[in-house]
ChimeraX commands (.cxc) that place a marker at each C-alpha (Angstrom):
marker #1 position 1.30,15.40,-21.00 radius 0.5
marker #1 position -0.59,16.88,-23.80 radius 0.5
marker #1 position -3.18,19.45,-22.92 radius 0.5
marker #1 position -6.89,19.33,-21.62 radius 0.5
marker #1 position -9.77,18.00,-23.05 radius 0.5
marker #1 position -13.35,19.37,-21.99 radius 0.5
marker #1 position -16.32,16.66,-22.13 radius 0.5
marker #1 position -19.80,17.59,-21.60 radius 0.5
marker #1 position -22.61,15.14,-19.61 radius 0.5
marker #1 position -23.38,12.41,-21.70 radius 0.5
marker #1 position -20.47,12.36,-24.08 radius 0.5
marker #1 position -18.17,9.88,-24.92 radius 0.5
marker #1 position -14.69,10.21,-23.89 radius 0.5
marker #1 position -13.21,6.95,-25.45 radius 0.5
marker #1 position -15.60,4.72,-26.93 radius 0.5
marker #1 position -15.08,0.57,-27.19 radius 0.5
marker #1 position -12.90,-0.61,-30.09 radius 0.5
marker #1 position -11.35,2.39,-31.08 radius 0.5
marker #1 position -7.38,2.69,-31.40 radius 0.5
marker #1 position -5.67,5.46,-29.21 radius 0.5
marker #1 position -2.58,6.14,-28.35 radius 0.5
marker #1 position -3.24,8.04,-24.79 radius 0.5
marker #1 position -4.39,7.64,-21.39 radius 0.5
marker #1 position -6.50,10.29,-19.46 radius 0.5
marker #1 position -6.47,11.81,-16.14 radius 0.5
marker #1 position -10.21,12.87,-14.99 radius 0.5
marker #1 position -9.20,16.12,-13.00 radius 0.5
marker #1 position -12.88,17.08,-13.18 radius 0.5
marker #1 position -16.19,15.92,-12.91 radius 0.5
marker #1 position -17.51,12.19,-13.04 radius 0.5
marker #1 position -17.40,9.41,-15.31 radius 0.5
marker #1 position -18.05,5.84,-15.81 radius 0.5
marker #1 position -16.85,2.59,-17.63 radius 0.5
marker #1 position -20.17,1.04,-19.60 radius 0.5
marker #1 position -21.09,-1.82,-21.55 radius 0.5
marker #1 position -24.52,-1.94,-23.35 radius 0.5
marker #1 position -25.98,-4.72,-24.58 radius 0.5
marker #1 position -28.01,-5.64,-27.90 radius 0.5
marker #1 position -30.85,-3.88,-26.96 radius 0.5
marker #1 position -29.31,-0.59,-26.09 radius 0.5
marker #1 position -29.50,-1.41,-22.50 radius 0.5
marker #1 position -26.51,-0.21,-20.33 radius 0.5
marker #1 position -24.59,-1.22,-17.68 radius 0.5
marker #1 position -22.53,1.27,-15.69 radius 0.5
marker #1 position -19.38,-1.06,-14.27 radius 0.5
marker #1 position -17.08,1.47,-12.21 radius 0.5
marker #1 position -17.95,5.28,-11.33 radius 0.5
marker #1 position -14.42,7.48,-12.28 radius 0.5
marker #1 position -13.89,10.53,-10.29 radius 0.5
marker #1 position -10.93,12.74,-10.29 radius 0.5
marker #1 position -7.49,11.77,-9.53 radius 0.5
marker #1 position -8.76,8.45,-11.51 radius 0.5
marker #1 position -6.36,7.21,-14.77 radius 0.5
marker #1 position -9.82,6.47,-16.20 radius 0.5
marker #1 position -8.23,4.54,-19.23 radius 0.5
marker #1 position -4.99,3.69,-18.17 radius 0.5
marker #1 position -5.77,0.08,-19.69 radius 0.5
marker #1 position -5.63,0.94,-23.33 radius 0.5
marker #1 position -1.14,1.40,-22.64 radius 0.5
marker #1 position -0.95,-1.90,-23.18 radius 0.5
marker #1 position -3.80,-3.28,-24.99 radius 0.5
marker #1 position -4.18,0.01,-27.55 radius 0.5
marker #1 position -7.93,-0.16,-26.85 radius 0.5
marker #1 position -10.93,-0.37,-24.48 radius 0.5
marker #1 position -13.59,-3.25,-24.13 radius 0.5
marker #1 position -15.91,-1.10,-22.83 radius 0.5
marker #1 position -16.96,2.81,-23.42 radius 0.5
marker #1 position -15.88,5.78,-21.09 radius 0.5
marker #1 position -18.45,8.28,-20.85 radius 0.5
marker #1 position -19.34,11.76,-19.00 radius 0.5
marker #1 position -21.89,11.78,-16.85 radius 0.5
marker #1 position -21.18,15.16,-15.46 radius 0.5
marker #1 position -19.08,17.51,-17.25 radius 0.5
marker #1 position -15.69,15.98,-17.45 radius 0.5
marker #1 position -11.95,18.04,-17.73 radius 0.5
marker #1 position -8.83,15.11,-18.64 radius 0.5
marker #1 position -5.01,15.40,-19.16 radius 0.5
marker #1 position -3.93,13.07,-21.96 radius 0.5
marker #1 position -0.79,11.40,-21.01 radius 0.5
marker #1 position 0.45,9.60,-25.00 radius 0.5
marker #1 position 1.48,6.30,-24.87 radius 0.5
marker #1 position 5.10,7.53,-25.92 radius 0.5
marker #1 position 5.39,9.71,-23.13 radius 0.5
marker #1 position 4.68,7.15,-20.58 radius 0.5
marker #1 position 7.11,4.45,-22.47 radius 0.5
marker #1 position 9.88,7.81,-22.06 radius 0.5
marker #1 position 8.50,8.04,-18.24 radius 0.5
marker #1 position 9.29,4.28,-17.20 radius 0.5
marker #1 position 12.47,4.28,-18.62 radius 0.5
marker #1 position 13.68,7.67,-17.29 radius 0.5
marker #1 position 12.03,6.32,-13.82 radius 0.5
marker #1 position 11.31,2.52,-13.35 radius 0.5
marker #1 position 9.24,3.19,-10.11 radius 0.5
marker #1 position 6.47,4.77,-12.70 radius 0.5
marker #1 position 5.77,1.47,-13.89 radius 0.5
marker #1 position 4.77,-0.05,-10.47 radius 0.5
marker #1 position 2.83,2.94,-9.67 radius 0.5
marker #1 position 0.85,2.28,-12.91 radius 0.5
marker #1 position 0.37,-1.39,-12.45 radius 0.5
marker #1 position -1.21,-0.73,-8.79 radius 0.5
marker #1 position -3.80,1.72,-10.74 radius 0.5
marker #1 position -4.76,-0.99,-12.74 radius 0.5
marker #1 position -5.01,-3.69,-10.05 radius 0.5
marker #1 position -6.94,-1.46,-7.75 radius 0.5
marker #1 position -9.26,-0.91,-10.57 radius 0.5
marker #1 position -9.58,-4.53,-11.37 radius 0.5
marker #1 position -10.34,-4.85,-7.40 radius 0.5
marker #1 position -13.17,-2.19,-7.35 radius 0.5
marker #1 position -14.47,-4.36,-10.45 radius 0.5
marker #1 position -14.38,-7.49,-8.34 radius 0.5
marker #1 position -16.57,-5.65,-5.69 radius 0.5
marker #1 position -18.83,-4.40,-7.88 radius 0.5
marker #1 position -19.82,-8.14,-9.19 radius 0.5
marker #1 position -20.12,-9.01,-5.52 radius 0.5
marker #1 position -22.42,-5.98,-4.73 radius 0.5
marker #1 position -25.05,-6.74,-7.75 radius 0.5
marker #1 position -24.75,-10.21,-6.95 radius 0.5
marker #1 position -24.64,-10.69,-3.41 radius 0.5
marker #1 position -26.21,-7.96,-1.45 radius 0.5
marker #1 position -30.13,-6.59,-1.03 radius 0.5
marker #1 position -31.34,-3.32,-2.43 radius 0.5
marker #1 position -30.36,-1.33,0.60 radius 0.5
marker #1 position -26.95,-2.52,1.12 radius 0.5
marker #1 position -25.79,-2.76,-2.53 radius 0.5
marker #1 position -26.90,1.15,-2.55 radius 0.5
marker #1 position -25.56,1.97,0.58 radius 0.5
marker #1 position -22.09,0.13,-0.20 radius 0.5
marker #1 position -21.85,2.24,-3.32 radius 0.5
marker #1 position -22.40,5.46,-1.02 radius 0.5
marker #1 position -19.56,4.26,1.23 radius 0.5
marker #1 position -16.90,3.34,-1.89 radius 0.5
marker #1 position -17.53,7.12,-3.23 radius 0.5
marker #1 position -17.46,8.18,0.10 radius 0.5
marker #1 position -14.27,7.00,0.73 radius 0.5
marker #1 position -12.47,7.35,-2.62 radius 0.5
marker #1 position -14.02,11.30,-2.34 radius 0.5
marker #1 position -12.65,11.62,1.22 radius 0.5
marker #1 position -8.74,10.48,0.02 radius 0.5
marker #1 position -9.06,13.25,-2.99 radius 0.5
marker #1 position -10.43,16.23,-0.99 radius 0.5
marker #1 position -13.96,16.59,-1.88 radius 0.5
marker #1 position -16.14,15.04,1.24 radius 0.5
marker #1 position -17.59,18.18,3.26 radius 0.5
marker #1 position -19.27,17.90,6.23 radius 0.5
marker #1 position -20.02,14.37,6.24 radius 0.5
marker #1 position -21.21,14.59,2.50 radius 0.5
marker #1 position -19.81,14.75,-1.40 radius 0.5
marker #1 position -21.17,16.17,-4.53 radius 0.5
marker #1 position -23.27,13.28,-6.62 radius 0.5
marker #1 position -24.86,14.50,-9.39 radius 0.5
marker #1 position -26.45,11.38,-10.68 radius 0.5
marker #1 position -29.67,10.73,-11.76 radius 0.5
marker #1 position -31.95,8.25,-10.71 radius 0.5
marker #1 position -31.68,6.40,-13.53 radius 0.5
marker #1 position -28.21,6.46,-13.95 radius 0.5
marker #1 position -27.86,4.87,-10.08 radius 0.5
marker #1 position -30.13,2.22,-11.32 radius 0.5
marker #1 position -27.80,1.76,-14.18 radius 0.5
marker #1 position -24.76,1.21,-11.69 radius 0.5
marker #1 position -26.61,-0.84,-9.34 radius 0.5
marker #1 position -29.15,-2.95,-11.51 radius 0.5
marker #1 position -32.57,-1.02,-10.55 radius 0.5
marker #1 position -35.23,0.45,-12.22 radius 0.5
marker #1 position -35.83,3.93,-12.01 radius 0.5
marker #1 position -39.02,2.93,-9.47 radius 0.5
marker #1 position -36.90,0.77,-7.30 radius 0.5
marker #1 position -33.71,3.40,-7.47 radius 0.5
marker #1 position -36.56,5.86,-5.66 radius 0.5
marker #1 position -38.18,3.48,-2.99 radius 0.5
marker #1 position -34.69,3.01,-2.19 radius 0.5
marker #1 position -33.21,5.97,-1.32 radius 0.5
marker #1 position -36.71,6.58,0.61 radius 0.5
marker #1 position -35.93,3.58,2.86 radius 0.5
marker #1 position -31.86,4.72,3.22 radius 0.5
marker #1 position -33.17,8.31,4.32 radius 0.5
marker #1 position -35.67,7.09,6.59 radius 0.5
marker #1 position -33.54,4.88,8.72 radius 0.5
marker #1 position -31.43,7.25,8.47 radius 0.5
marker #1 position -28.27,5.39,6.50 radius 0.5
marker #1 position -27.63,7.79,3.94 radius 0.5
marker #1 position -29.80,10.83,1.71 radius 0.5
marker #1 position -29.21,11.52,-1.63 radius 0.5
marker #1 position -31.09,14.88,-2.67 radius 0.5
marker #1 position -29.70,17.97,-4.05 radius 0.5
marker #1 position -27.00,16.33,-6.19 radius 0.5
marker #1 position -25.48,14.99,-3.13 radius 0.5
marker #1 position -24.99,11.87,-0.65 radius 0.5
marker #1 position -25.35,13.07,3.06 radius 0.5
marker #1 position -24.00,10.23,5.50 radius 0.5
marker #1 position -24.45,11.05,9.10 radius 0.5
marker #1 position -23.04,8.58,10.50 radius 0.5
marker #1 position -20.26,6.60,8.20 radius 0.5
marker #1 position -19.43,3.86,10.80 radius 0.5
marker #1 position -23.13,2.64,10.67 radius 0.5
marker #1 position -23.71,2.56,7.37 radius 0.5
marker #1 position -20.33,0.45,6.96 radius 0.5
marker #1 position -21.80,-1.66,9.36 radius 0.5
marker #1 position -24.93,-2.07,7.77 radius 0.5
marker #1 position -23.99,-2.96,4.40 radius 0.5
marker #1 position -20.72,-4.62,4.72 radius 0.5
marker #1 position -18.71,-2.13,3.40 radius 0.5
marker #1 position -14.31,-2.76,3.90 radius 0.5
marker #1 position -12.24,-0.08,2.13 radius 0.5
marker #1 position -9.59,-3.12,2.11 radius 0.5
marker #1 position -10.31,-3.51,-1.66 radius 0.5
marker #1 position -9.68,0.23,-2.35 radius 0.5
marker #1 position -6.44,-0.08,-1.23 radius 0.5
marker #1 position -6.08,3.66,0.28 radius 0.5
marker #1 position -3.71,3.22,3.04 radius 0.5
marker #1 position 0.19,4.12,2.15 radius 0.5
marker #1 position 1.80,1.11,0.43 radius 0.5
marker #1 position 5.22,0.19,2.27 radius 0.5
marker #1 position 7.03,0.08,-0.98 radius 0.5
marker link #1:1,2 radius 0.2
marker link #1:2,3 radius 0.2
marker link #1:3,4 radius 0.2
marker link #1:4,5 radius 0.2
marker link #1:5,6 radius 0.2
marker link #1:6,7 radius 0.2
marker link #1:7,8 radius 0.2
marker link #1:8,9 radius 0.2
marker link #1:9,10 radius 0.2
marker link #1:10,11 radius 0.2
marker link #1:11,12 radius 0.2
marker link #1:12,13 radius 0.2
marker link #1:13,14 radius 0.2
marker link #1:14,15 radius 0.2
marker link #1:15,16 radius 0.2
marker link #1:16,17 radius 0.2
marker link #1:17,18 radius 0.2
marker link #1:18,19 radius 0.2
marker link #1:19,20 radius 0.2
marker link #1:20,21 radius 0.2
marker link #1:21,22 radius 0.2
marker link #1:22,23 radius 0.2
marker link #1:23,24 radius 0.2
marker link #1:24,25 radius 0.2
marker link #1:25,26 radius 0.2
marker link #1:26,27 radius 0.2
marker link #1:27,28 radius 0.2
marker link #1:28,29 radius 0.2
marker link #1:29,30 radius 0.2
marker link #1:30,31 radius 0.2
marker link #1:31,32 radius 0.2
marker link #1:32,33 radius 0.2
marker link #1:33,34 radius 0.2
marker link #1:34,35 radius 0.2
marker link #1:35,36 radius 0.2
marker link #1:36,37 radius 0.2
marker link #1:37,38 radius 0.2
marker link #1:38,39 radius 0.2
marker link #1:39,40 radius 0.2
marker link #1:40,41 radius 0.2
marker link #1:41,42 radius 0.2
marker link #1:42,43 radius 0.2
marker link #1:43,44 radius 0.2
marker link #1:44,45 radius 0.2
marker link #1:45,46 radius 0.2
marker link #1:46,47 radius 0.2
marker link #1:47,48 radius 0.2
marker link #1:48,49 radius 0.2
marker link #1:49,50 radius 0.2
marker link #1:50,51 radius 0.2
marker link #1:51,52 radius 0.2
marker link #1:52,53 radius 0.2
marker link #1:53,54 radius 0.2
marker link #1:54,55 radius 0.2
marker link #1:55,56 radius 0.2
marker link #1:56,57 radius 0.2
marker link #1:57,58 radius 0.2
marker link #1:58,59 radius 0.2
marker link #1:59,60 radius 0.2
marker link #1:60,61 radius 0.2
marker link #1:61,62 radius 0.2
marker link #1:62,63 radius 0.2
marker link #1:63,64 radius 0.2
marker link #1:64,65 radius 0.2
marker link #1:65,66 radius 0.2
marker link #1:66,67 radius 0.2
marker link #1:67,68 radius 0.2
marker link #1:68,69 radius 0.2
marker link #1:69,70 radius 0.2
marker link #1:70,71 radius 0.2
marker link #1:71,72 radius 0.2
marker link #1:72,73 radius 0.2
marker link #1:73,74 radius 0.2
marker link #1:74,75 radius 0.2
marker link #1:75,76 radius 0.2
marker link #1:76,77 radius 0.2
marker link #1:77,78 radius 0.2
marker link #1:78,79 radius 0.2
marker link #1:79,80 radius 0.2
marker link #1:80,81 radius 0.2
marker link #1:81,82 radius 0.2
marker link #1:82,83 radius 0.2
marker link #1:83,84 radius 0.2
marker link #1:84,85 radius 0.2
marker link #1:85,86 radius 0.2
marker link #1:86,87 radius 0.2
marker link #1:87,88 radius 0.2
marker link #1:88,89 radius 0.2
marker link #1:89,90 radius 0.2
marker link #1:90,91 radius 0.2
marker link #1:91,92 radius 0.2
marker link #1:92,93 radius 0.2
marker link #1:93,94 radius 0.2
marker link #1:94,95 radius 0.2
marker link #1:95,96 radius 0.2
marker link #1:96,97 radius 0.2
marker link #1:97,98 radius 0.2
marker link #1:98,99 radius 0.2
marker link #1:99,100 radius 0.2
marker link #1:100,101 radius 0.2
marker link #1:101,102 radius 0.2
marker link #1:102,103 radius 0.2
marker link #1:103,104 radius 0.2
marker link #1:104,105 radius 0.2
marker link #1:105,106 radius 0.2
marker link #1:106,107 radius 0.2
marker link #1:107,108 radius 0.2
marker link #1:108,109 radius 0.2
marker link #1:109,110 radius 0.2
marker link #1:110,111 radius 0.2
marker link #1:111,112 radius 0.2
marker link #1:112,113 radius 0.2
marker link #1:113,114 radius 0.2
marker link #1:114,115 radius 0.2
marker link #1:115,116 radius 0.2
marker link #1:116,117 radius 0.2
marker link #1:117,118 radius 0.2
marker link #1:118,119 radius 0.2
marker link #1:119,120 radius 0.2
marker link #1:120,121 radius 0.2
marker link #1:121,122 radius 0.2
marker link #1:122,123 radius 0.2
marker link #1:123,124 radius 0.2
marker link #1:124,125 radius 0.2
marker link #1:125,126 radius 0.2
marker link #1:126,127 radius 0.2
marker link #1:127,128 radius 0.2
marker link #1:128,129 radius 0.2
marker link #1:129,130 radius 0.2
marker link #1:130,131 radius 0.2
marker link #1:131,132 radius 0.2
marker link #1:132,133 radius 0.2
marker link #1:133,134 radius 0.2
marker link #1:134,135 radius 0.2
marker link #1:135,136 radius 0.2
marker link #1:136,137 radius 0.2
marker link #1:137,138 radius 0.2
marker link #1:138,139 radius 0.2
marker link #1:139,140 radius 0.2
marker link #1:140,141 radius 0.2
marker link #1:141,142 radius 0.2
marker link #1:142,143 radius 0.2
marker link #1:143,144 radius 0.2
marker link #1:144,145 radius 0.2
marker link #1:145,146 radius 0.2
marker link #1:146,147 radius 0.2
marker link #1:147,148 radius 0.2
marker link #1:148,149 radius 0.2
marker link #1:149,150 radius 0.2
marker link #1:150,151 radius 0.2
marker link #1:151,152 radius 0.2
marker link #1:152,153 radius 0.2
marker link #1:153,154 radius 0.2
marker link #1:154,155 radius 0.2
marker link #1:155,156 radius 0.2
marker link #1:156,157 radius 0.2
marker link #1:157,158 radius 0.2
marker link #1:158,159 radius 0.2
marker link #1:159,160 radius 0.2
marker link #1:160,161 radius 0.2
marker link #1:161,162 radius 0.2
marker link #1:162,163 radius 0.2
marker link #1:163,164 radius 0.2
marker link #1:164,165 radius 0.2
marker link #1:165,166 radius 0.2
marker link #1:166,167 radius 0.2
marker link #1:167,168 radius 0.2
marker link #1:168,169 radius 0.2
marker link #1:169,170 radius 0.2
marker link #1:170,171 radius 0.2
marker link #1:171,172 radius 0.2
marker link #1:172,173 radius 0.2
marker link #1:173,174 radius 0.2
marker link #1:174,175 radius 0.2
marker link #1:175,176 radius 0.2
marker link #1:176,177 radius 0.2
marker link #1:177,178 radius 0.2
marker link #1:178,179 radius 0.2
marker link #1:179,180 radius 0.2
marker link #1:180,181 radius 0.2
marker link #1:181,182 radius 0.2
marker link #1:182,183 radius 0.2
marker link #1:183,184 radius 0.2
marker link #1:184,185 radius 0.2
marker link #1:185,186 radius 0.2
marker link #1:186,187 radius 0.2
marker link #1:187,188 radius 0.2
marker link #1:188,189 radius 0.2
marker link #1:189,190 radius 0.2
marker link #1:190,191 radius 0.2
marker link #1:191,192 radius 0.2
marker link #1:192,193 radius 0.2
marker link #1:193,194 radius 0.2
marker link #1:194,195 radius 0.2
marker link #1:195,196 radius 0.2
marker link #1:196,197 radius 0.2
marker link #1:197,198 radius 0.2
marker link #1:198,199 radius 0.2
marker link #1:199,200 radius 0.2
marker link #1:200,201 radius 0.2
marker link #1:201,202 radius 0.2
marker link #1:202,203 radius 0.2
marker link #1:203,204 radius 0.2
marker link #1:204,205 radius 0.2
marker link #1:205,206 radius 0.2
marker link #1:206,207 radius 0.2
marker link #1:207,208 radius 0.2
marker link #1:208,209 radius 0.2
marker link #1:209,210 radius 0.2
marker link #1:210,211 radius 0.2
marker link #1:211,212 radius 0.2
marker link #1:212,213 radius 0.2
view
């Protein structure tokens, strides 16, 4: 482990194409994985928070196919490739525990296709609330039935295909059937169980419960 790096809102942490020889630890803060297309359009396709390996896929491919980026600011650990290679040979296990990082995140991406495909406005929002929920809940930072969420409007229609218009009527129809609210820089869920319900949401894919090896 090599020091800390500091990232401010909107700046790149590892951008696509580029060479490195590290993996990061988000410890602070939220980022996101993002393609964007010809015409400068983008595409937010997994939400990092902390306790994430947010680019534990360039170990063995050297690079990213997509761009990490802060959309709050962001504090990382850099863990070198070197280190890691030193790591799994000192202690095998390492390398299974790395390998289930990088399944789980190809799971979450799985989901993710599903929800823009698959579900209507409200569900494909409220499913996102209940993934962050839960991922939040596992690392410590759900209080009283809600978790800090300091997106913007636009930036949840970036995650979940809307326009900033539709983003709005659709957190208006969440807080009046009283689902979910997202005001203040955070999602309030009063009642987790019914929201699940609602939208279809099963943690299975996040893989959270203790693995028996």
């Amino acid at each position: 482990m090599d020091g800390e790096a500091r990232f401010d809102a909107g700046e790149t942490i590892v951008p696509e194409g580029e060479k490195i020889n590290y993996s990061s630890l988000l410890f602070a803060g939220i980022a996101c994985r993002e393609k964007i297309n010809f015409e400068g359009e983008r595409q937010i396709a997994e939400l990092q928070i902390p306790g994430d390996f947010i680019d534990l896929h360039s170990y063995p491919l050297e690079r990213l196919d997509h761009t990490l980026t802060a959309l709050t600011e962001c504090k990382i650990a850099k863990l070198y490739h070197d280190d890691i290679d030193a790591l799994i040979d000192e202690r095998p296990r390492f390398a299974r525990i790395l390998w289930f990082a990088t399944m789980t995140d190809a799971s979450i991406h799985r989901e993710w296709i599903q929800n823009l495909g698959t579900r209507s406005g409200l569900k494909r929002m409220g499913h996102l609330f209940c993934e962050m929920y839960s991922r939040m809940d596992v690392v410590g930072l759900v209080e009283n039935n809600s978790f800090a969420f300091p997106l913007t409007q636009a930036q949840l229609g970036e995650a979940l295909g809307f326009t900033f218009v539709h983003v709005n009527r659709v957190v208006k129809q969440l807080r009046a059937a009283k689902l979910a609210d997202h005001r203040d820089k955070r999602v309030y869920i009063e009642d987790f169980e019914r929201l699940a319900e609602f939208c279809g949401f099963d943690p299975a894919y996040l893989y959270l419960t203790r693995r028996e090896r």
